[in-house]
C-alpha positions as CSV (number, residue, x, y, z in Angstrom):
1,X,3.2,-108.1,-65.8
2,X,3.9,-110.2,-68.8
3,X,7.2,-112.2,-69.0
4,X,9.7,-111.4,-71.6
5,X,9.7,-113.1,-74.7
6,X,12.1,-115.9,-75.0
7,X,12.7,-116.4,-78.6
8,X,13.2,-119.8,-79.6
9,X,16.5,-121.9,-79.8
10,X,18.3,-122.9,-83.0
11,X,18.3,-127.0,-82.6
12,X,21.0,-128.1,-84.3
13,X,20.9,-132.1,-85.0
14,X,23.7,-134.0,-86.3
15,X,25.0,-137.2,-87.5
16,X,26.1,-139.8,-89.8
17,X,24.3,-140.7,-93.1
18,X,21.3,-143.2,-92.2
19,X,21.6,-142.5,-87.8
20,X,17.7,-141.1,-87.9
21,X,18.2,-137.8,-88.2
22,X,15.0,-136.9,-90.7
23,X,12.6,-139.2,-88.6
24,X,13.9,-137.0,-85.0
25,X,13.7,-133.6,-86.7
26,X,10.2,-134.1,-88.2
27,X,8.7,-135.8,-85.3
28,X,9.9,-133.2,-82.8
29,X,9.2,-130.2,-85.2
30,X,5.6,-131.4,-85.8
31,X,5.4,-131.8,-81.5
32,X,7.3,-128.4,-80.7
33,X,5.9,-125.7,-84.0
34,X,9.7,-126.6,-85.9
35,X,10.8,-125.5,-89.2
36,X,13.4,-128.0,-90.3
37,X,16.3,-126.4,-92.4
38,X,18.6,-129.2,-94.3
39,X,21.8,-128.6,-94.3
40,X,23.1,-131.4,-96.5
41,X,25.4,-130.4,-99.7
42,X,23.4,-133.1,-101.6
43,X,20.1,-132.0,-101.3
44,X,20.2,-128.8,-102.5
45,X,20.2,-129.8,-106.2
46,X,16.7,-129.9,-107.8
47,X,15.4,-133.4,-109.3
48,X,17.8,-135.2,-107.0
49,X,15.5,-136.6,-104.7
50,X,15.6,-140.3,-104.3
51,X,19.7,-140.6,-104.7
52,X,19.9,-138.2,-102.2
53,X,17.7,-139.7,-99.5
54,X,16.0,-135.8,-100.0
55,X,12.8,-135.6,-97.4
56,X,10.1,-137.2,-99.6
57,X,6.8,-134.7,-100.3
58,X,5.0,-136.9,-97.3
59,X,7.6,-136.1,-95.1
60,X,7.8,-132.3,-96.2
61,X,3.8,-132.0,-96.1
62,X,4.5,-132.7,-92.1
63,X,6.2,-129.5,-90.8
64,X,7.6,-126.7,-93.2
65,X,11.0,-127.7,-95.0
66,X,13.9,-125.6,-96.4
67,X,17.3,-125.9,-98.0
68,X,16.1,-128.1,-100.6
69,X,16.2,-127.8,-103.9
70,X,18.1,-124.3,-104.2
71,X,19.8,-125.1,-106.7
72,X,20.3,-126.7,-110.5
73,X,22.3,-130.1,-110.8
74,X,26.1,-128.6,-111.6
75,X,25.3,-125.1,-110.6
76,X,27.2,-123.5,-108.4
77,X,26.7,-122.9,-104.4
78,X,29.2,-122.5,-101.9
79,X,29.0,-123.1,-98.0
80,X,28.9,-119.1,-98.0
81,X,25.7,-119.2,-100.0
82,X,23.8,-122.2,-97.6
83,X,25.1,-120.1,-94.9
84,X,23.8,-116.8,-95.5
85,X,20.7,-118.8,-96.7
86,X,20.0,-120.4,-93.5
87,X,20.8,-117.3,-91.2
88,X,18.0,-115.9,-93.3
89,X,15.6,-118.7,-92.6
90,X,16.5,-119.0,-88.7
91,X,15.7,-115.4,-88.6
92,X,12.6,-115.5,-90.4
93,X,11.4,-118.8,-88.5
94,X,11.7,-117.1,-85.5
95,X,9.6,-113.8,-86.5
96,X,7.1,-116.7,-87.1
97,X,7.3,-118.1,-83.0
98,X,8.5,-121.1,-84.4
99,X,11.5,-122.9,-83.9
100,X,14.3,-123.8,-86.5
101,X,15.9,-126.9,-86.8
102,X,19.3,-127.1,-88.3
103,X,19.4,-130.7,-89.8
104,X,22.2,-132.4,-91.7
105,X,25.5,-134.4,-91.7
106,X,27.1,-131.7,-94.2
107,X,29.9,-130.7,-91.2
108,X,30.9,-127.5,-93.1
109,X,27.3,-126.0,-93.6
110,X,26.4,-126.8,-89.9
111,X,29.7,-125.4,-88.6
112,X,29.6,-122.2,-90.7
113,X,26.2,-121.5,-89.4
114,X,26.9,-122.5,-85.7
115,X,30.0,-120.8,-85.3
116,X,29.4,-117.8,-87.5
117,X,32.4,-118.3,-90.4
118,X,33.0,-115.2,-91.6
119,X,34.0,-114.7,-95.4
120,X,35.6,-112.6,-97.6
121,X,35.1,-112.2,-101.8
122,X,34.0,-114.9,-104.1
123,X,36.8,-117.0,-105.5
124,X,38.2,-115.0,-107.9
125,X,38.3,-117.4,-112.0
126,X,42.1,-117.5,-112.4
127,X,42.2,-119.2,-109.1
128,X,39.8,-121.7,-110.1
129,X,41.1,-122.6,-113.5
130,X,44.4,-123.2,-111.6
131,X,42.7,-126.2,-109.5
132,X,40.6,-127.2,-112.4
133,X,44.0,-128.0,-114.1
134,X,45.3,-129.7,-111.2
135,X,45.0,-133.7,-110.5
136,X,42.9,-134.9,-107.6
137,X,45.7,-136.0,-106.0
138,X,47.6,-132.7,-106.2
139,X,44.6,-131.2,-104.7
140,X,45.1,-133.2,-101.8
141,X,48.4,-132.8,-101.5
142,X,47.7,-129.1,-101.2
143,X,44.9,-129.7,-98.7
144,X,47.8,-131.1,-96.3
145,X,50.1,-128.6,-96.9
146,X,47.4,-126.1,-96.0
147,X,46.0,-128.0,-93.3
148,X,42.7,-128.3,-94.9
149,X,40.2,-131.0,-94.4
150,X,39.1,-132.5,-97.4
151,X,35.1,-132.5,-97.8
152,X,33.0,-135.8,-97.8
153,X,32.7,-135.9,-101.0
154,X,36.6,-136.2,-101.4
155,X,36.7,-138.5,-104.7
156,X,34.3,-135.2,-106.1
157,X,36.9,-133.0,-108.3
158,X,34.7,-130.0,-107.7
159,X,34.0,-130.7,-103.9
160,X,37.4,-130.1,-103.3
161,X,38.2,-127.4,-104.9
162,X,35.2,-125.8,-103.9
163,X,36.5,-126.7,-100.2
164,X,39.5,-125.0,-101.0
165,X,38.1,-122.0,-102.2
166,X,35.9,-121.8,-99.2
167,X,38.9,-122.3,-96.9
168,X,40.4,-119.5,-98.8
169,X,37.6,-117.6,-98.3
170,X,36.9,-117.5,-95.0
171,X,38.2,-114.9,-92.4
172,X,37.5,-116.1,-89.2
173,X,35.0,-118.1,-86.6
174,X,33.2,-117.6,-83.2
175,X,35.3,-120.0,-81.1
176,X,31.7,-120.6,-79.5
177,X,28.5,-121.8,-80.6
178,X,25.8,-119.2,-81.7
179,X,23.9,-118.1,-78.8
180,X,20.7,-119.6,-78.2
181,X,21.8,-123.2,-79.6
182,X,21.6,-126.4,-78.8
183,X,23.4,-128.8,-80.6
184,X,22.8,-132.9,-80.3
185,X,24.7,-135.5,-82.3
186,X,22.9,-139.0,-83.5
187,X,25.2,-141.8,-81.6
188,X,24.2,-145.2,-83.2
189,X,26.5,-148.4,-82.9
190,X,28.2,-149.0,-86.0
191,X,26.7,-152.6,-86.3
192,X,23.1,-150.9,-86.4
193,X,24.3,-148.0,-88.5
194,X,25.5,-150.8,-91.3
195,X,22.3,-152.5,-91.1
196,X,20.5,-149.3,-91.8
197,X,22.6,-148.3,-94.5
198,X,21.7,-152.1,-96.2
199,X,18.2,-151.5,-96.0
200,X,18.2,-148.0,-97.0
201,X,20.0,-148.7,-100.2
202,X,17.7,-151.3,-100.9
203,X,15.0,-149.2,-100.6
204,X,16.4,-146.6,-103.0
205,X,16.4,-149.0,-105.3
206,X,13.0,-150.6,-104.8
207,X,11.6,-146.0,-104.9
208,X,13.4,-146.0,-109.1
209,X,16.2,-144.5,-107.7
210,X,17.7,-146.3,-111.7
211,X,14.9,-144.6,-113.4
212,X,16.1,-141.1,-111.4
213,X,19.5,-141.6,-112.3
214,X,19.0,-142.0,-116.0
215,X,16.6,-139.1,-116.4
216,X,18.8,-136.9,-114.3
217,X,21.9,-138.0,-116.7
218,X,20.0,-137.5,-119.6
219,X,19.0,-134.2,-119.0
220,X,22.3,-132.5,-117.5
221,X,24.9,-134.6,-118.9
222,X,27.0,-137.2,-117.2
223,X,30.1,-135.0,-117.1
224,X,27.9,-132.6,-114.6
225,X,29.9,-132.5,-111.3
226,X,26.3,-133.4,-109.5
227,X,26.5,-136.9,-110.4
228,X,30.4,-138.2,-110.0
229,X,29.6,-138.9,-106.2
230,X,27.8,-141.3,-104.1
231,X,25.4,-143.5,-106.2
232,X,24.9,-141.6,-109.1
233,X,28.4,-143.1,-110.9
234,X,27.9,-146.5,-109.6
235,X,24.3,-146.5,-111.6
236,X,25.6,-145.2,-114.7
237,X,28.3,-147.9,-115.0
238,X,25.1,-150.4,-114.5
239,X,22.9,-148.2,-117.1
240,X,26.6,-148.7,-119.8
241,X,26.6,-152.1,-118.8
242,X,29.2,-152.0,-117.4
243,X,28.5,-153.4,-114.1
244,X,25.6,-155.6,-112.8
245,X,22.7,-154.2,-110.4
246,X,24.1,-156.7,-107.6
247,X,27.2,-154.7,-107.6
248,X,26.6,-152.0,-107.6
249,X,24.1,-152.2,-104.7
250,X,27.2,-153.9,-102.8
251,X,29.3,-150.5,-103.7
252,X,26.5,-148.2,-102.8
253,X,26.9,-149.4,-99.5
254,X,30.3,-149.5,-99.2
255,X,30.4,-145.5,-100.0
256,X,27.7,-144.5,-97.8
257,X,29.4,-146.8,-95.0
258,X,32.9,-144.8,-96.0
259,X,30.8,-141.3,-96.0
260,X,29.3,-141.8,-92.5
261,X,33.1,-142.7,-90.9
262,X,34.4,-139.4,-92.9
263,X,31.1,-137.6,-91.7
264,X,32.0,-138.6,-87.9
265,X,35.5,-137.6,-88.3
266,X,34.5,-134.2,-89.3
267,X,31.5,-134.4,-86.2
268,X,33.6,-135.3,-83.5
269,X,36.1,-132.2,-83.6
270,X,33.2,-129.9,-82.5
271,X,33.2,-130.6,-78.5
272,X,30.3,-128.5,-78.1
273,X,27.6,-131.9,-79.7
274,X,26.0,-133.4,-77.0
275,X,26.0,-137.3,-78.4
276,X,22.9,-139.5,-77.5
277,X,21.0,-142.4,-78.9
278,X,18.2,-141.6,-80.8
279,X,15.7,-142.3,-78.3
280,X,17.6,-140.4,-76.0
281,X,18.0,-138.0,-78.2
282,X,14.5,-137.2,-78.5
283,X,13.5,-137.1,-74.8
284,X,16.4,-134.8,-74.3
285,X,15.4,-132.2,-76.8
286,X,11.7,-133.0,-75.8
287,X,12.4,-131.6,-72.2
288,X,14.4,-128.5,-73.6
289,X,11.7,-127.5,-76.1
290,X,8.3,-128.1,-73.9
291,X,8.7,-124.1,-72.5
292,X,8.2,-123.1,-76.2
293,X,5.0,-125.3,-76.8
């Protein structure tokens, strides 16, 4: 008699900016027949590759890749949109045999897929032009009078209002992980995490990541919402001349150091991550994938 079929779990892998989360997804994909779905709220938008750390076409060339590059620079996509799009893809990575992997430090796209957020209509315009119209710091004020998080992006206009809007949005959660999961958090001490963050913006820089920047600017405009976070500002004040190259490498890293600590705040509410190092990390999800090989 043949034995049921077991059909693959969704590996979830999570983590600060820079803990080793691509390098772990690809290299267990490529051993176990894994899909890798990013779930990052960066790199969805198209042309965005090098400011965004975005898997490089190498990297994608490896094991099958999706979530990237959904979307135009400025366009809109809410954490309703990534998460219908990724229950899609989990379903249809399965049909294949294979197995997805959930990647991403984006908190609110990994928990609206792992704990099934349900929502309700599309924010509705008047709503919007209301918190359009509002300062960023009545927006957070707001936030704490609804006891709302604010997003990673929390200096982003549009991040949080679209965080409100989603909050508004949504109807209710699974107080439980999706069936079928497992879900593994990136521990790395913070000493090591700084260090990688260092090189890592030093190796944007050395990819054209200026070059990127300036195209990407001069094509959507630099009053697009896509680039007023993260590195994108802090190279158009160089490109103005406003600022020297050595700074602004020097503030790169201070955002990315200030986005992994907000990243982990959001991270460590979930009790359901198992935390490891990355080595760890992958002989753990090495020993619960080898039935599937």
């Amino acid at each position: 008699m043949e034995a049921d079929f077991v059909s693959p779990p969704l590996i979830v892998i999570v983590g600060p900016t820079a803990s080793g989360k691509t390098s772990l997804s690809i290299n267990l994909a490529k051993r176990h027949r894994g899909e890798i779905i990013c779930a990052d709220s960066r790199t969805i938008y198209k042309g965005m590759n090098i400011g965004t750390v975005k898997p490089t076409i190498d990297e994608q060339a490896i094991v099958p890749h999706w979530g990237l590059d959904l979307v135009e620079p400025g366009e809109y996509f809410s954490v309703a949109d990534f998460k219908a799009y990724a229950c899609q893809k989990i379903e249809e990575i399965r049909s294949r045999g294979n197995v997805p992997f959930l990647v991403g430090g984006t908190g609110l796209y990994i928990d609206a897929v792992l704990f099934d957020y349900k929502f309700g209509a599309a924010a509705d315009n008047d709503g919007r032009i209301k918190l359009q119209q509002m300062t960023l710091t009545q927006l957070y004020d707001y936030c704490n009078k609804n006891n709302m998080l604010l997003p990673e992006n929390y200096k982003n206009k549009r991040y949080v209002i679209r965080s409100i809007e989603n909050h508004g949005m949504k109807l209710g959660k699974c107080q439980q992980p999706l069936d079928n999961s497992i879900v593994v958090g990136i521990s790395t001490d913070k000493t090591v995490l700084r260090d990688r963050i260092e090189q890592r913006i030093e190796q944007l820089f050395n990819n054209g990541v200026v070059d990127e920047v300036k195209i990407i600017g001069d094509k959507y405009g630099w009053a697009s919402e896509a680039l007023k976070s993260n590195i994108y500002p802090l190279i158009h004040s160089y490109l103005i001349g406003d600022t020297s190259l050595a700074d602004v490498k020097t503030r790169s890293i201070t955002a990315d150091w200030r986005l992994a600590k907000r990243q982990m705040t959001w991270l460590r509410r979930n009790r359901f991550i198992q935390w490891f190092p990355l080595g760890d990390a992958t002989e753990y999800l090495d020993d619960q994938l080898a039935i599937y090989k």
